[in-house]
C-alpha positions as CSV (number, residue, x, y, z in Angstrom):
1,X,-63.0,23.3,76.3
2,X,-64.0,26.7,78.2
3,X,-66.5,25.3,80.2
4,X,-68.2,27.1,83.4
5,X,-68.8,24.8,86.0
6,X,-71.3,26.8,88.2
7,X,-73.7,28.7,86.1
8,X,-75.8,27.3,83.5
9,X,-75.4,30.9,81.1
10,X,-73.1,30.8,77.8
11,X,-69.6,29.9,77.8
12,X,-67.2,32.3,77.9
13,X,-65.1,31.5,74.7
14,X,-61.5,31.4,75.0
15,X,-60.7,35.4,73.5
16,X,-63.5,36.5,75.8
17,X,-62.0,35.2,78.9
18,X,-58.6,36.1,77.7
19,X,-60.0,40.1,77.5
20,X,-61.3,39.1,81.3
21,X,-58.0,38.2,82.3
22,X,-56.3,41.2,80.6
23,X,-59.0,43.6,82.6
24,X,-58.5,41.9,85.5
25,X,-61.6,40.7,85.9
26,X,-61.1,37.2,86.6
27,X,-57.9,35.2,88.4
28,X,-56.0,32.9,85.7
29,X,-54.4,29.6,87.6
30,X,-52.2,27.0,86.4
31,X,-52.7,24.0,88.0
32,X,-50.0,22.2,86.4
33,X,-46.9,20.7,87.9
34,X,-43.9,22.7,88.4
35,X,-41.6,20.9,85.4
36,X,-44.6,21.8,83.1
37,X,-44.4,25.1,84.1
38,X,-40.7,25.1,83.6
39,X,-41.1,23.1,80.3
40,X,-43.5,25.1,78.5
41,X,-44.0,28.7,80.2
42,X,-47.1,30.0,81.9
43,X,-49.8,32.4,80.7
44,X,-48.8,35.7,81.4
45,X,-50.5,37.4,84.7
46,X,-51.8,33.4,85.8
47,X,-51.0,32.5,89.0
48,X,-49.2,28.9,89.2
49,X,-50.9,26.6,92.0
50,X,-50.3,22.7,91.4
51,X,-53.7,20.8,91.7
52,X,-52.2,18.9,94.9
53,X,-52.1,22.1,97.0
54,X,-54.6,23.8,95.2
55,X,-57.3,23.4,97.9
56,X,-55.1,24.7,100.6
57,X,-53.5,27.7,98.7
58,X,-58.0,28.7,97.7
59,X,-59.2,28.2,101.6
60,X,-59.4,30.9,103.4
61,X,-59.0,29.0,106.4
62,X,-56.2,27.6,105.3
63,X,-52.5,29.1,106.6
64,X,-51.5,28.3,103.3
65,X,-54.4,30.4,101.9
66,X,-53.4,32.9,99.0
67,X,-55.0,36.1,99.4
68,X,-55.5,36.3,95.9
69,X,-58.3,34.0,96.2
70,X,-61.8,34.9,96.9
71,X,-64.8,32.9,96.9
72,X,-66.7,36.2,95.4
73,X,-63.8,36.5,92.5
74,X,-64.1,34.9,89.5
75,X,-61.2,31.6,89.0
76,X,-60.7,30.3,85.7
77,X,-58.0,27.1,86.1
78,X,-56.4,25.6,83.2
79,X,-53.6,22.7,82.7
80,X,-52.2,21.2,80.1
81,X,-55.6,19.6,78.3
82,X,-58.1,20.5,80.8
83,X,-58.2,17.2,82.7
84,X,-56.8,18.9,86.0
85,X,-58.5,21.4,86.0
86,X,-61.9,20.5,85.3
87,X,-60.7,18.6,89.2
88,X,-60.0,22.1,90.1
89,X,-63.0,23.6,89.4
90,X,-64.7,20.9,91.9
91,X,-62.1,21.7,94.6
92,X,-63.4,25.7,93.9
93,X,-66.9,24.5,94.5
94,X,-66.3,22.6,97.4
95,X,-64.6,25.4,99.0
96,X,-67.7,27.7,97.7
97,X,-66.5,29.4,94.8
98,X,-69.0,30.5,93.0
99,X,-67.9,31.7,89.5
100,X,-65.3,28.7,88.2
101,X,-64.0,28.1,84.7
102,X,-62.1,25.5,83.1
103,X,-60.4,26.9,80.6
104,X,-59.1,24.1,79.7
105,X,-55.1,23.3,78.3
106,X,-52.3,26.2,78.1
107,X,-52.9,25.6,74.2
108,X,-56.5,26.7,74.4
109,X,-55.3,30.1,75.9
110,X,-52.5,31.0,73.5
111,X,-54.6,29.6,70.2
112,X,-56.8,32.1,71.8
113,X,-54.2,35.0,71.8
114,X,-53.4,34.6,75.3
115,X,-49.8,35.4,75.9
116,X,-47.2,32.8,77.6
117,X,-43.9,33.4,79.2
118,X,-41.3,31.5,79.9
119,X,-39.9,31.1,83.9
């Protein structure tokens, strides 16, 4: 389900992107809606931004823009199966993002020994 929407080199599998998160090397989002998030936690260190306002929270010329977005830093976006944020990725590329992955449902990243929390 890890699928990079921007560059045509290998996949980052779902434990690789987990050690990129860990390093900091990449920003994890959630673009799932808030009584997901509530429902079933959050990968640790992601950064929760529901797909509706997730093109004004990424534009820099946005007031709502979250300075933790960079069109030079790597985003990888994941939901609950990977539906969202595959629609997130194109929002990223709109906006000129030029790094995006899909790393597809909250599943994916704790099968892959990514850690979730509760809120």
């Amino acid at each position: 389900m890890f699928a990079n929407m921007l560059s045509r080199s290998a996949r980052p599998s779902a434990a690789d992107l987990v050690a990129r998160h860990a390093r900091g090397e990449v920003l994890l989002v959630d673009v799932r809606e808030s009584a997901e998030v509530q429902a079933s936690g959050i990968a640790s260190g992601a950064v929760h931004v529901p797909l509706g306002r997730l093109a004004q929270v990424a534009d820099p010329r946005s007031p709502a823009h979250d300075p933790a977005f960079a069109p030079a830093r790597p985003v990888a976006l994941y939901c609950a199966s990977g539906g969202r944020s595959q629609v997130g990725c194109g929002i990223l590329a709109q906006l000129g993002y030029r790094d995006v992955t899909n790393a597809g449902g909250l599943g994916d990243w704790a099968a892959a020994g990514g850690k979730v929390v509760r809120v």
